[in-house]
C-alpha positions as CSV (number, residue, x, y, z in Angstrom):
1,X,0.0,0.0,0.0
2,X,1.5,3.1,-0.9
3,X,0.8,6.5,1.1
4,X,0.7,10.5,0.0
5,X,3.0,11.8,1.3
6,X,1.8,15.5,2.8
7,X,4.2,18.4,1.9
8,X,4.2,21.3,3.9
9,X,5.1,25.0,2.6
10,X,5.4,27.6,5.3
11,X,6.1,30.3,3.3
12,X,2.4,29.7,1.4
13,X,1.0,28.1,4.7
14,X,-0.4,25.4,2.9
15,X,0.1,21.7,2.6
16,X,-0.7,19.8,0.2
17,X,-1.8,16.3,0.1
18,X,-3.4,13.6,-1.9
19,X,-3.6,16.6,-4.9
20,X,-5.3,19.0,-2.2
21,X,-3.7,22.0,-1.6
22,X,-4.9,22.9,2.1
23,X,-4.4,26.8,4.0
24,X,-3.2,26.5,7.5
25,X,-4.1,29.7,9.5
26,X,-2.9,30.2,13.0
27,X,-5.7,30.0,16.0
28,X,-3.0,29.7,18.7
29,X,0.0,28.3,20.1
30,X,-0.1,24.9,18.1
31,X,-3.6,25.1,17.5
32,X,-3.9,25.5,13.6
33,X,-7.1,25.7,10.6
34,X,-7.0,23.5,7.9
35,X,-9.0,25.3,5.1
36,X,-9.7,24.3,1.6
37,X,-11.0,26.8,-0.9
38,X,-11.6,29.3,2.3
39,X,-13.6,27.2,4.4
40,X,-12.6,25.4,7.1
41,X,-12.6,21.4,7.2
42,X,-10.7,20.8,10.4
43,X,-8.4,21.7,12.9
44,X,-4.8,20.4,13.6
45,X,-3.2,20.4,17.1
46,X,0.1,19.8,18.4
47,X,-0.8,17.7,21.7
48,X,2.1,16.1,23.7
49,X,4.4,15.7,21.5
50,X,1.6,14.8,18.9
51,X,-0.2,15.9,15.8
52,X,-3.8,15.3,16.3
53,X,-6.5,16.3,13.2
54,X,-10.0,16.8,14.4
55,X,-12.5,17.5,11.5
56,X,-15.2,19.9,11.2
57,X,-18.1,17.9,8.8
58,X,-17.2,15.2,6.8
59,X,-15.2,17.2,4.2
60,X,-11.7,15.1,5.4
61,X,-11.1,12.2,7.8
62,X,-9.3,12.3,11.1
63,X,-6.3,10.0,9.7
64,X,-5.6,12.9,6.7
65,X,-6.3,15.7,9.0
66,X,-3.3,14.0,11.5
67,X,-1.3,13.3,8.4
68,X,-1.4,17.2,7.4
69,X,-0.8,18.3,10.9
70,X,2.7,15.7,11.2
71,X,4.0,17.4,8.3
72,X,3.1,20.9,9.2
73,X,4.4,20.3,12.8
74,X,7.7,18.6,11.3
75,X,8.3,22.1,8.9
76,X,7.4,24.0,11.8
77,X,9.7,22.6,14.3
């Protein structure tokens, strides 16, 4: 089974994955919106050491939403 690999662009603040490009705007201190097309699917948050996607609808699953946040974290630092 192969995987997308997510690709993080902070200059942009987007990441793209699976041919989605997704905007990542700032709601705190590791707390982070995952938008596509200007509206919001999910949120990503950095928890103990630990992406964790939570989504907003149906629009995105929880396992993509984590996958985005790892590699936004990762760019991050």
């Amino acid at each position: 089974m192969t995987t997308d690999a997510a690709v993080a662009d902070l200059s942009a603040k987007t990441v793209t994955f699976a041919g989605t490009t997704y905007a990542i705007q700032a709601l705190g201190d590791d707390t982070y919106t995952v938008l596509v097309a200007g509206v919001p699917v999910g949120r990503i948050v950095l928890s103990f050491g630990a992406a964790n996607g939570v989504p907003e609808g149906d629009a995105i699953s929880e396992d993509d939403l984590t996958t985005i946040g790892e590699a936004w974290f990762a760019a991050v630092g």
